[in-house]
C-alpha positions as CSV (number, residue, x, y, z in Angstrom):
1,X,120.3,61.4,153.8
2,X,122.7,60.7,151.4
3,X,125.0,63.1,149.3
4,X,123.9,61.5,146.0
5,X,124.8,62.7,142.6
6,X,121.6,61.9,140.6
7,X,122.2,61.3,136.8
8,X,119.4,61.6,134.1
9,X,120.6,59.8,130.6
10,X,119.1,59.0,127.1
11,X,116.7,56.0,128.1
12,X,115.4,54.6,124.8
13,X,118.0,55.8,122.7
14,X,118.4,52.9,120.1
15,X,119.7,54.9,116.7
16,X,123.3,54.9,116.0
17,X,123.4,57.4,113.2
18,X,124.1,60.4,114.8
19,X,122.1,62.7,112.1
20,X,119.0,60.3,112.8
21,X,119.5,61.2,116.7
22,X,119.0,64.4,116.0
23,X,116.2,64.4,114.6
24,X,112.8,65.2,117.0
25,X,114.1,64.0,120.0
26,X,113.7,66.7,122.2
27,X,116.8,66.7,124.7
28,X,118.1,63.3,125.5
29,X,121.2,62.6,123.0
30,X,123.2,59.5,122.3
31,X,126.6,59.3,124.0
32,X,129.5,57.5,124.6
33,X,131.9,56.8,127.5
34,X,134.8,59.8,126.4
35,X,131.8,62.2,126.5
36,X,130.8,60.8,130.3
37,X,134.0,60.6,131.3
38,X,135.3,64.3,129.5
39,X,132.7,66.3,130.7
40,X,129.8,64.8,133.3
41,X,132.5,63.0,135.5
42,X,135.2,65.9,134.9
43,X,136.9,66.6,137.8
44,X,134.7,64.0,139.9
45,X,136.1,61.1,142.1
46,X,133.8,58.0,141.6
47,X,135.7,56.6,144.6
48,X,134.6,59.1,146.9
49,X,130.5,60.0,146.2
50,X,127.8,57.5,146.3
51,X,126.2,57.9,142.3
52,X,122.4,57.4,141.5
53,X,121.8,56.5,138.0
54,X,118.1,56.8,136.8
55,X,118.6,54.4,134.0
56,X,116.2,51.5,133.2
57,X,115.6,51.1,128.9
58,X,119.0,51.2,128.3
59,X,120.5,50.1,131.3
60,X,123.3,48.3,130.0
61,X,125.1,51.0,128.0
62,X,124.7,53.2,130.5
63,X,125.9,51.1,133.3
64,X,128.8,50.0,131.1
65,X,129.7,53.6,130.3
66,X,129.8,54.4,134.2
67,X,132.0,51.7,134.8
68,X,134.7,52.0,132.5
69,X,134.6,55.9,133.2
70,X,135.8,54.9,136.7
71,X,138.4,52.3,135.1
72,X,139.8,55.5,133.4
73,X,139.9,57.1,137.1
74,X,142.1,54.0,137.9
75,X,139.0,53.5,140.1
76,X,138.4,49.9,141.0
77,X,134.7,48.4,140.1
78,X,134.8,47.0,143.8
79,X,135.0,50.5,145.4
80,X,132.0,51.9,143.5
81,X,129.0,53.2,145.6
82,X,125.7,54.0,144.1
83,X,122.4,53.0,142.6
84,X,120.9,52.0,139.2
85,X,117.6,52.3,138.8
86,X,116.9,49.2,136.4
87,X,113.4,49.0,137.4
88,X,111.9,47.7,133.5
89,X,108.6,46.5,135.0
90,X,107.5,49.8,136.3
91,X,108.2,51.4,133.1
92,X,105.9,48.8,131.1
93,X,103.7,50.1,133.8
94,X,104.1,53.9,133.6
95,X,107.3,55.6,132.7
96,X,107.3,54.0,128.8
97,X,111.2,54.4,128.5
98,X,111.6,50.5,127.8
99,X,113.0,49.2,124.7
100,X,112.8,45.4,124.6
101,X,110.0,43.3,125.5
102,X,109.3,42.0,129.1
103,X,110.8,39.0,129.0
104,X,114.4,40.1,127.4
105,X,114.4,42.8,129.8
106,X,114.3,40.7,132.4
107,X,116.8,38.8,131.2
108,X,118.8,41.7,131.5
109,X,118.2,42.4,134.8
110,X,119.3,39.1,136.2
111,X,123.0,40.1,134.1
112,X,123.3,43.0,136.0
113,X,122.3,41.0,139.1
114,X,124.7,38.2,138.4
115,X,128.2,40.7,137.4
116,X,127.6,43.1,140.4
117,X,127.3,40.4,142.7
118,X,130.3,39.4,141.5
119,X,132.5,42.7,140.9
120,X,130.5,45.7,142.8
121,X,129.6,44.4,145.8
122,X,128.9,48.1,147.5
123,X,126.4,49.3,144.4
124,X,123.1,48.5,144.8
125,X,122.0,46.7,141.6
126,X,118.2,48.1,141.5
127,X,116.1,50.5,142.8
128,X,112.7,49.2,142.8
129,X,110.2,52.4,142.5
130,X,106.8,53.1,143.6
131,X,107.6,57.0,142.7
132,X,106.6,56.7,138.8
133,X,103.3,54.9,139.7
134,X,102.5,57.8,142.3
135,X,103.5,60.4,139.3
136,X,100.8,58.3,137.2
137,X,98.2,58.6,139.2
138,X,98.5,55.5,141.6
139,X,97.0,55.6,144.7
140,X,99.5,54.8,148.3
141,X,97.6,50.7,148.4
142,X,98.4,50.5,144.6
143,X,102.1,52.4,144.3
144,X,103.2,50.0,147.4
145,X,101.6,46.6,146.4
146,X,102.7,46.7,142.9
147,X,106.2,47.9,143.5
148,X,106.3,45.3,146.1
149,X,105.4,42.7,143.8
150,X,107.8,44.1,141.3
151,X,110.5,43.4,143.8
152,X,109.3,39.7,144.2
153,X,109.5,39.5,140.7
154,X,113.2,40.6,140.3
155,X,114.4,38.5,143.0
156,X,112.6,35.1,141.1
157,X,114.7,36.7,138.0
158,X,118.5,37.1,140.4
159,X,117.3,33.1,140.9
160,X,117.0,32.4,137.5
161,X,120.5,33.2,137.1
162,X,121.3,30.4,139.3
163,X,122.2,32.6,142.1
164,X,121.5,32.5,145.9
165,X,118.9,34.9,147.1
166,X,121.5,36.3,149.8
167,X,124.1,36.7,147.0
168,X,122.2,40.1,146.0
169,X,119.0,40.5,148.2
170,X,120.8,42.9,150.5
171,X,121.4,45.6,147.2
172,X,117.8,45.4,146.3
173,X,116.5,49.3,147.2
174,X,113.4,50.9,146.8
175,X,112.0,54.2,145.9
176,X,109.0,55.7,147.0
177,X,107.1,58.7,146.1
178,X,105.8,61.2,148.8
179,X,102.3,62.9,148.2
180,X,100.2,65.2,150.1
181,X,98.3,62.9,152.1
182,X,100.5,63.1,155.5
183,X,99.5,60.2,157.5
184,X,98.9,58.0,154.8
185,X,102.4,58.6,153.4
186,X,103.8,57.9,157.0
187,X,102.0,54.6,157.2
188,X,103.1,53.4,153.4
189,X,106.3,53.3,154.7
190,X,105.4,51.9,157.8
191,X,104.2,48.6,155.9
192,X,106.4,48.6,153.0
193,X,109.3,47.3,155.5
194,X,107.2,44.9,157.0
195,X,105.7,43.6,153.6
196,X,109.0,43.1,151.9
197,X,110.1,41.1,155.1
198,X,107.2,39.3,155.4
199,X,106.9,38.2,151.9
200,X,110.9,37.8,151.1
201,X,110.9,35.2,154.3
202,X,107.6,33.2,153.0
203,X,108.5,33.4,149.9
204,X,112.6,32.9,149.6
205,X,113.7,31.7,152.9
206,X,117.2,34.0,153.2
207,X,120.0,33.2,155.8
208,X,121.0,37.0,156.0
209,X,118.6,39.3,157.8
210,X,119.7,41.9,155.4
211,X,117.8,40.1,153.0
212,X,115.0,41.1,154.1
213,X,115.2,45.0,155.0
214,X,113.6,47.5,153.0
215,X,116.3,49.9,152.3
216,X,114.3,53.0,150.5
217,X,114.8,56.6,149.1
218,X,112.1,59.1,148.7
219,X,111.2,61.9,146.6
220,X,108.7,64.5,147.2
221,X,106.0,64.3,144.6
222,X,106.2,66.6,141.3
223,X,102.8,65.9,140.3
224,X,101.9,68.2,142.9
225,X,103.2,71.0,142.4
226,X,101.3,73.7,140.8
227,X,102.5,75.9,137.6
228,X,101.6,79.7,136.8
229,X,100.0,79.2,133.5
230,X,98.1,81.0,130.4
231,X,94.7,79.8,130.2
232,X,92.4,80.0,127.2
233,X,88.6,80.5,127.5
234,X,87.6,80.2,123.5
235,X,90.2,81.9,121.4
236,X,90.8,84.6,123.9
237,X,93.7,84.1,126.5
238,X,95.0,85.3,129.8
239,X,97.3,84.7,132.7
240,X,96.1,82.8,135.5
241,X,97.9,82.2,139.0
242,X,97.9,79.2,140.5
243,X,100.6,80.1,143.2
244,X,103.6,78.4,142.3
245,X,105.5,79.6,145.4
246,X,102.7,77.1,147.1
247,X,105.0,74.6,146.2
248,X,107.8,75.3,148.6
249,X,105.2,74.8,151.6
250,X,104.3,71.1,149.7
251,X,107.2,70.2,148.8
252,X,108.0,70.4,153.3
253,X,105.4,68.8,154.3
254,X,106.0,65.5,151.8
255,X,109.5,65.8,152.8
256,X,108.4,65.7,156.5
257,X,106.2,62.1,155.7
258,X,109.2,61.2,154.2
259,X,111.6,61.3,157.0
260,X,108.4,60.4,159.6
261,X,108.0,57.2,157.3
262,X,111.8,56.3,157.4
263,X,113.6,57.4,154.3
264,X,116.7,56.5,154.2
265,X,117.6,59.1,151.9
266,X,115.5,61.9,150.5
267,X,115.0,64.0,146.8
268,X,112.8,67.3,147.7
269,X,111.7,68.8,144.6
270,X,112.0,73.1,143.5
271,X,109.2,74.8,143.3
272,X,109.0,75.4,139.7
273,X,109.5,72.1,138.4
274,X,105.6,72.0,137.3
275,X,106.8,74.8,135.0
276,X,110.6,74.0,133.8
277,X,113.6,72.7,134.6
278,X,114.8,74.3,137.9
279,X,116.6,77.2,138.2
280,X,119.9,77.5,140.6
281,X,118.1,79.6,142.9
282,X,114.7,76.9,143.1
283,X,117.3,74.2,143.5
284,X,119.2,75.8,146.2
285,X,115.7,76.4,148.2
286,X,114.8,72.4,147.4
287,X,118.0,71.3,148.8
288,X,117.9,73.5,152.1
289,X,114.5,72.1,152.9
290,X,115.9,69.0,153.6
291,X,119.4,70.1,155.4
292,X,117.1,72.5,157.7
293,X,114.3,69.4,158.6
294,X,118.0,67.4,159.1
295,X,120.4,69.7,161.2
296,X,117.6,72.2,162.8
297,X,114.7,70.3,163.8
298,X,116.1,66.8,165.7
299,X,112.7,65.1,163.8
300,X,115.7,62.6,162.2
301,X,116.8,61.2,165.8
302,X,114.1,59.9,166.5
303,X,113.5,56.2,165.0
304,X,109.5,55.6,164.0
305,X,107.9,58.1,166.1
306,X,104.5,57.6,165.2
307,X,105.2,53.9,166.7
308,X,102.2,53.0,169.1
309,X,99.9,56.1,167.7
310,X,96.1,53.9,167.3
311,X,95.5,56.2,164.1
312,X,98.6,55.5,162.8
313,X,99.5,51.6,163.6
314,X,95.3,51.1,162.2
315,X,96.5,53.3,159.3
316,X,99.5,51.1,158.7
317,X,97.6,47.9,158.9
318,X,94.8,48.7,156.2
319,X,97.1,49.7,153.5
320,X,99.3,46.4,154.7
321,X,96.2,44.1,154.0
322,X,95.2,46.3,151.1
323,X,98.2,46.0,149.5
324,X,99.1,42.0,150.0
325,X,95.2,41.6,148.9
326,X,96.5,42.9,145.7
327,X,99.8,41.3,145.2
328,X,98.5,37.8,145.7
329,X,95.9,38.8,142.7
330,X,99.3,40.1,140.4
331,X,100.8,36.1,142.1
332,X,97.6,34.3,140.6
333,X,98.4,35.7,137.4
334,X,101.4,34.2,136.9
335,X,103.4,37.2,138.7
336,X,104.4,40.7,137.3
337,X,105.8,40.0,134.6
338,X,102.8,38.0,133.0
339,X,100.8,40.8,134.5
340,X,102.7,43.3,133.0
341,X,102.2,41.9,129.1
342,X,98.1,41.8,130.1
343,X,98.4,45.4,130.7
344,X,96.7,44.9,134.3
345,X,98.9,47.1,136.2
346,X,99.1,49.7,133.7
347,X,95.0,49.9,133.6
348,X,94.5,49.9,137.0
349,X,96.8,53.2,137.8
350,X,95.1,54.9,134.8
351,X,91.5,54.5,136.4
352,X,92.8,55.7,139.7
353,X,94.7,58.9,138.0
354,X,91.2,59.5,136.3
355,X,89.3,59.0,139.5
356,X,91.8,61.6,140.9
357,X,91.3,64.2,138.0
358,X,88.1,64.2,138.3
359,X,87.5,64.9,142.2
360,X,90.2,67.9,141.3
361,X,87.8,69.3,139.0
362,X,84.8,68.4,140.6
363,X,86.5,71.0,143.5
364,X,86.1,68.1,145.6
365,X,90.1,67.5,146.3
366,X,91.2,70.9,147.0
367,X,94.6,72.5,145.8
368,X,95.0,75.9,147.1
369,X,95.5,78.3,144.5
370,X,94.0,76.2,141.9
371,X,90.5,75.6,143.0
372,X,90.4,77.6,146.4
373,X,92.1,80.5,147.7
374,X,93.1,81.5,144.1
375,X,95.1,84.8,143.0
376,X,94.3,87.4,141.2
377,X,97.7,89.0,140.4
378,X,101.0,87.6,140.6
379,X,104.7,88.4,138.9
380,X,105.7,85.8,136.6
381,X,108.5,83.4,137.8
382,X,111.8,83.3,136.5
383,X,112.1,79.7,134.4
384,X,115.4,78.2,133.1
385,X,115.9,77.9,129.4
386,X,118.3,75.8,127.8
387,X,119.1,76.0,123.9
388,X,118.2,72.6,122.9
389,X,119.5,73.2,118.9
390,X,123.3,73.8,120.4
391,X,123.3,71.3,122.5
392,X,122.6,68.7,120.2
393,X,125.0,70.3,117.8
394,X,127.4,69.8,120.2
395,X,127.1,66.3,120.9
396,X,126.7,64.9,117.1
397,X,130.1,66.7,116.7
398,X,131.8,65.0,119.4
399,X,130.1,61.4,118.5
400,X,131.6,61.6,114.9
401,X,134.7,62.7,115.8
402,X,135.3,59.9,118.2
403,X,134.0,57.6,115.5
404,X,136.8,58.7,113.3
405,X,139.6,57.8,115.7
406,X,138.8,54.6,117.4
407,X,139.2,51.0,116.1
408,X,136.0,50.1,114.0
409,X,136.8,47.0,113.0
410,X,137.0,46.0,116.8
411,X,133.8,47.9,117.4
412,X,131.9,45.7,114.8
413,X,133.5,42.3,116.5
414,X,132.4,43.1,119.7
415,X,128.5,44.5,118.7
416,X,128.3,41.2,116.8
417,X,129.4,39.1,120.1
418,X,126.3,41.3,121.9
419,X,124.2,40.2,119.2
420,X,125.3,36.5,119.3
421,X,125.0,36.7,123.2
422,X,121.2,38.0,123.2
423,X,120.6,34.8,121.0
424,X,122.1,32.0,122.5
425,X,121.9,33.4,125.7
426,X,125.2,32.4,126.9
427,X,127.6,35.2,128.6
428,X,126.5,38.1,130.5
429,X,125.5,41.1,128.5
430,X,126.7,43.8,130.9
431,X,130.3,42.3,130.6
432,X,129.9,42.6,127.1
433,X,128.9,45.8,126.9
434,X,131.3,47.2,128.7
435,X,133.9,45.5,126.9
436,X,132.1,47.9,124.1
437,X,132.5,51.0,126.4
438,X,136.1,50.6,126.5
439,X,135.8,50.5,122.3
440,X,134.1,53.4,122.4
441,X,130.7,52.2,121.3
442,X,127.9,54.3,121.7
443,X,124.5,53.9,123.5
444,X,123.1,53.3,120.3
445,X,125.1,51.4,119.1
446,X,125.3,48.3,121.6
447,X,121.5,48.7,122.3
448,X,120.7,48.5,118.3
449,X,122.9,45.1,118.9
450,X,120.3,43.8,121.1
451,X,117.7,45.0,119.3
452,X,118.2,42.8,116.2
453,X,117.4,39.3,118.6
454,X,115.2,40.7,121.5
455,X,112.9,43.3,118.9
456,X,111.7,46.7,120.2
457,X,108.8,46.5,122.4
458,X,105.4,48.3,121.1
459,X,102.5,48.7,123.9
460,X,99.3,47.9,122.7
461,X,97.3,51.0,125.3
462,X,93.5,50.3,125.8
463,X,91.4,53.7,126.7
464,X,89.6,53.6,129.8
465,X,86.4,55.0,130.1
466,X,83.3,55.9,132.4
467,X,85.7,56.3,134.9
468,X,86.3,60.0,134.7
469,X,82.4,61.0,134.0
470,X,81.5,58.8,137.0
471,X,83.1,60.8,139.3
472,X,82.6,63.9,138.1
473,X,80.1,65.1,140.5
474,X,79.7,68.6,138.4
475,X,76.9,66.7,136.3
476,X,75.7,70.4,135.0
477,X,78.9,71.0,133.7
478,X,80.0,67.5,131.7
479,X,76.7,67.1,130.8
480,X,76.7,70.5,128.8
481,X,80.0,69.4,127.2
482,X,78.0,66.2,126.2
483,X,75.4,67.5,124.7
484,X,77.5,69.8,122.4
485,X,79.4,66.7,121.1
486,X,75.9,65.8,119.9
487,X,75.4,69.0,118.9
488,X,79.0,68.7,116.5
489,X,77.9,65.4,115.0
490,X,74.4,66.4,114.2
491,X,75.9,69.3,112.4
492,X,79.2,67.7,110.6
493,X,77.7,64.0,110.6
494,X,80.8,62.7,113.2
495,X,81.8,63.5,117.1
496,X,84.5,65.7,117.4
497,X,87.7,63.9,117.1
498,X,91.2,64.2,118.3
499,X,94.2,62.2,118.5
500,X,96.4,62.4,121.5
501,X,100.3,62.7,121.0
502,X,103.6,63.0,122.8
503,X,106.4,63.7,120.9
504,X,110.3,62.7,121.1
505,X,111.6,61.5,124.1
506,X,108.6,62.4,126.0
507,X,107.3,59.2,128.4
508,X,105.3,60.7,130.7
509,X,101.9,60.1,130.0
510,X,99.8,60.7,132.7
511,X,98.2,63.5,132.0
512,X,97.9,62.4,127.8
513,X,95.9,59.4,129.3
514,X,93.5,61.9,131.7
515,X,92.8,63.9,129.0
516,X,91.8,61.1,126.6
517,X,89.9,59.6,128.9
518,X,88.2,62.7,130.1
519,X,87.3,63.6,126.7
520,X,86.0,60.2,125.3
521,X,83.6,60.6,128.4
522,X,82.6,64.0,127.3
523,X,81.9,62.6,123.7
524,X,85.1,62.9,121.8
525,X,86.5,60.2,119.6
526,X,89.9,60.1,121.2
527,X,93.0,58.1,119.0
528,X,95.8,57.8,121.3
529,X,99.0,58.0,119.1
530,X,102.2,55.9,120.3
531,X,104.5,57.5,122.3
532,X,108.0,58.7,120.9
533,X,106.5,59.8,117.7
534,X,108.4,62.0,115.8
535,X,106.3,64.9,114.5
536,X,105.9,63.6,111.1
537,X,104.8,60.5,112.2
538,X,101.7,62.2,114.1
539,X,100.5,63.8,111.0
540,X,100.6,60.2,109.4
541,X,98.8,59.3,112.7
542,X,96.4,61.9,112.3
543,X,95.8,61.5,108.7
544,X,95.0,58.1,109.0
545,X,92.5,58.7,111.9
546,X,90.6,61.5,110.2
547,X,90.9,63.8,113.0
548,X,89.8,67.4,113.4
549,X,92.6,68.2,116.1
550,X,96.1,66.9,117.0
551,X,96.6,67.5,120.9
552,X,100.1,67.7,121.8
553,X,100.9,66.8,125.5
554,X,104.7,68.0,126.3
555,X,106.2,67.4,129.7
556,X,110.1,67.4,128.8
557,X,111.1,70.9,127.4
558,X,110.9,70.1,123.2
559,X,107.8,71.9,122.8
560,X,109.6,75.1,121.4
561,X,111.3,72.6,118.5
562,X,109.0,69.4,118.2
563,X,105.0,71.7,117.6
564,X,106.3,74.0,115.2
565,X,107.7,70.9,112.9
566,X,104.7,69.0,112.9
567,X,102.9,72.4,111.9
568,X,105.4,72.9,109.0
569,X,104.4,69.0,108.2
570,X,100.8,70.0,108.3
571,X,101.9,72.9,105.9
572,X,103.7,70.6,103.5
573,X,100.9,69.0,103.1
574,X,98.1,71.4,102.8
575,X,95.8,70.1,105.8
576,X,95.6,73.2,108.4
577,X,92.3,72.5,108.6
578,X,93.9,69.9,111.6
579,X,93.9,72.3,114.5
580,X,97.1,72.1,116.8
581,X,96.4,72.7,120.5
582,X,99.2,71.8,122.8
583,X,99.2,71.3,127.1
584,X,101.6,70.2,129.7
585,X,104.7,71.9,131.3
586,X,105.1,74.7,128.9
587,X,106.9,78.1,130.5
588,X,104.2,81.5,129.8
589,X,107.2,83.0,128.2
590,X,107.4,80.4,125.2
591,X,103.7,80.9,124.6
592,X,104.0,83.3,121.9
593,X,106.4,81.6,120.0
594,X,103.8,78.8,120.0
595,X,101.4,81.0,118.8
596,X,103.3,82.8,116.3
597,X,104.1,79.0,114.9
598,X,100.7,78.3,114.6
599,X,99.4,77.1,117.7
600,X,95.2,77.3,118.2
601,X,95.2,76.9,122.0
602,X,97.4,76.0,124.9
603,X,96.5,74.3,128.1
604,X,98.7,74.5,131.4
605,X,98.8,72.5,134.3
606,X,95.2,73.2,136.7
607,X,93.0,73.6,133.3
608,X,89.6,71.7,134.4
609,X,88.8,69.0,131.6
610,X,85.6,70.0,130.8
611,X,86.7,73.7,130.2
612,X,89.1,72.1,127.9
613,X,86.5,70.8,125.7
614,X,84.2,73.4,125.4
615,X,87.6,75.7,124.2
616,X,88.1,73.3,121.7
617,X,84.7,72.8,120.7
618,X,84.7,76.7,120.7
619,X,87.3,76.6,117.9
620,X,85.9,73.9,116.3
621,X,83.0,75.9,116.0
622,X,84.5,79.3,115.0
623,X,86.1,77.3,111.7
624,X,83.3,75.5,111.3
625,X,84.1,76.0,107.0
626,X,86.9,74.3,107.4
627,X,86.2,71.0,108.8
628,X,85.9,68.3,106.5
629,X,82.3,65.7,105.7
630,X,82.8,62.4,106.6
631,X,83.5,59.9,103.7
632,X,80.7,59.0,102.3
């Protein structure tokens, strides 16, 4: 397992004024390479620690940034170890932090490919991930076909280039996500490696048999772990306990699939992370997990022993057929990428994460804690809390001080070269943008250069439905919520409406898309607002839709700064009769300053869909005189 230091950047930053930046963003911030260098890197050797970079959007900054941080190290490119993630496909399909459009992005893949071929030959140059699709609601056929045929797709793109296959096969790496079904995470492993041969020897012929091995790291799965939440019945709230310390116990057993299956290095989540980011104590826990399963237990010197094991080699074989069933359907397409502008992958992992949702909260799928074996006291964890306002003070003071003391007129000449590049698509753009690193050129900067020829990409989202309601065995129960949607638009001639929003930085949308889903099926209209919206574009969005509540879905920590400006927004414009209910990873402790800014309800991680509803419809209900008639 390797010593890794894991690195979390902004990844759709595209402003360049630093007041802009700082506007409803929640906590990424621009940077530039004196800030990486100054104060990330500080007292760090980049020759001597293998660096993971989970950077895909903005890649190229990023990587650039790294890279001349190392120069300033008198660190040679060629002595660089690591990984960058610059998997763009996935997050067309899931993750949402791209900025260009499919094909430009790809285009910038097969750069990267092409320079660290060249100049880094120990850094892997991608890290092709199945964990996001898992976080999405993907099931283990699904995650491994469609990462698979993401990584066939990447190495057509390294071709493109007019490169070799065995010029940067061997630095292709994958990343899987580790759930709670045991065996079947075992055996996705299993015939990942013998897929990606398979398919890389039909498919590209290699001369190096390091081609075609399935190098991987793993993480244990956040989505789940369970949170200690407030839950709301009506208007009335009160602490429920859904076991957080559960967590530690999951977060073993993934991590035991994980090695089992063949990891070659391993991420195990803290236990609070459904809640906030991790304390030092959570973290210290996480990381012991794995150093106890690899120094105590002798389970890592043992290669593939579930080898030979009928259950598990008939295990292994299903999800292999399963899985090549569906890339060849992604190959008739066209491959990924064409697939990937259809919005086929994208829909198909929504209708299994609503499929999922609802045999949760059917009590079907049992989670101990949350809909078995459940508490009925517990003290509330300690959470981390980090004061977002200062921290973005601080960084928009050290971006326009270093603006005032390096060479502009050389920054300008070398953003218009990146411009000139992404047009006549001649030069390598990672070259140039690390040229611009050196300048001391922002993120924003050199990624607004690209955006002036490649455009910013805007996904057009469909809303699946029936999916949720059909397998939703409580019938009783949605039924109920049904018929009081009726009810509503008897009474106020419309359905209850809602638009569904993430704010700032925020890509994760999984549980946005559940609950849109879940409550079209219950008879909600259900808008589905972009994502990245600042808060005074979801009251435009709102507005414009006519809706009766704005449901905020918060996963990355800007709750406390993003809700109560889009209630001052509201203010401003004299339309509180829009309800604001927020849910997601919110920490009990910040509920009250939600409330006191104006909050209506608040949803935690566990709430059951269709009790969601009826607390909505309960306050729809209670201010009943303040909902506006339809247009006549």
């Amino acid at each position: 397992m390797e010593n890794d230091s894991n690195l979390l950047y902004p990844h759709n930053m595209s402003q360049s004024n630093v007041v802009k930046i700082s506007e409803s963003l929640g906590y990424s911030i621009n940077c530039t390479v004196s800030i990486v260098n100054e104060i990330l890197f500080n007292n760090i050797s980049l020759n001597k620690i293998s660096t993971s970079m989970t950077m895909n959007g903005a890649v190229l900054p990023i990587m650039a940034m790294f890279i001349v941080a190392a120069e300033e190290q008198n660190v040679k490119q060629c002595e660089l170890q690591g990984t960058i993630q610059n998997d763009i496909l996935k997050e067309f399909m899931v993750r949402n932090t791209y900025i260009f459009p499919p094909k430009p992005s790809m285009r910038i893949i097969s750069d990267i490919f092409s320079y660290t071929s060249k100049n880094m030959p120990k850094f892997n140059s991608i890290s092709i991930s199945g964990y996001h699709m898992q976080e999405a609601g993907a099931d283990a056929v699904h995650e491994l076909a469609f990462t698979i045929a993401n990584g066939i797709e990447y190495c057509r793109a390294g071709l493109k280039s007019e490169m070799k296959i065995d010029d940067f096969a061997s630095r292709l790496s994958f990343f899987w996500g580790i759930g709670m079904n045991f065996y079947m995470e075992i055996a996705k492993l299993r015939a990942a490696r013998r897929l990606w041969a398979n398919l890389m020897k039909e498919k590209f012929n290699p001369k190096n048999k390091k081609s075609c091995v399935l190098r991987c790291h793993s993480q244990t799965s956040g989505w789940s772990l369970t949170a200690q939440v407030l839950i709301l019945t009506g208007i009335d709230h009160f602490m429920d306990y859904f076991d957080p310390y559960n967590n530690i116990v999951r977060t073993s057993v993934e991590a035991l699939s994980a090695i089992f299956g063949g990891t070659q290095s391993l991420h195990t989540n803290s236990y609070d992370e459904a809640v906030c980011l991790p304390t030092n104590f959570s973290s210290r826990l996480a990381r012991n997990t794995q150093l106890i399963l690899q120094e105590e237990t002798g389970i890592t010197n043992v290669i593939d022993p579930w080898a030979g094991s009928y259950m598990m080699e008939e295990l292994t074989d299903e999800i292999y057929t399963k899985s090549l069933e569906l890339i060849k359907e992604i190959e008739s397409h066209g491959g990924m990428t064409q697939a990937v502008i259809d919005g086929i992958p994208k829909m198909k992992i929504e209708e299994c994460a609503a499929k999922k949702q609802a045999k949760i909260d059917s009590d079907e799928h049992v989670i101990c804690g949350v809909n078995k074996y459940k508490l009925s006291h517990e003290d509330e964890i300690e959470t981390l809390d980090i004061d977002n306002t200062a921290v973005r003070k601080k960084q928009i003071n050290r971006i326009s001080k270093i603006r005032e003391t390096r060479d502009n007129e050389k920054v300008k000449e070398i953003l218009n070269k990146i411009t000139e590049c992404c047009s006549s698509e001649k030069g390598n753009l990672l070259q140039l943008s690390i040229q611009a690193a050196r300048l001391r050129c922002s993120v924003g900067e050199i990624t607004d250069a690209m955006i002036k020829i490649f455009g910013r990409y805007k996904a057009n989202d469909a809303l699946i439905s029936g999916v949720y309601y059909k397998h939703f065995s409580k019938k009783s129960d949605s039924d109920s919520v049904i018929q009081r949607s009726k009810n509503f638009s008897i009474k106020f001639g419309r359905n209850p409406r809602i638009l569904v929003a993430k704010l700032g930085q925020d890509g994760h949308d999984r549980g946005a898309k559940i609950i849109a889903s879940g409550f079209s099926d219950m008879g909600f209209d259900v808008d589905v607002g972009p994502l990245f919206l600042t808060p005074s574009d979801a009251v435009q969005h709102a507005i414009d839709a006519d809706v009766h509540i704005i449901g905020i879905s918060t996963l990355a920590g800007g709750h406390k700064y993003l809700v109560p400006e889009l209630i001052h927004e509201l203010d401003d414009i004299k339309r509180r009769d829009i309800k604001v209910i927020v849910g997601g990873v919110i920490p009990p402790k910040d509920y009250k300053c939600l409330y006191e800014a104006g909050v209506a309800l608040i949803f935690g991680p566990g709430e059951k869909i269709t009790n969601a509803a009826n607390s909505i419809l309960d306050l729809l209900e209670k201010n009943a005189n303040k909902i506006k008639s339809p247009p006549v």
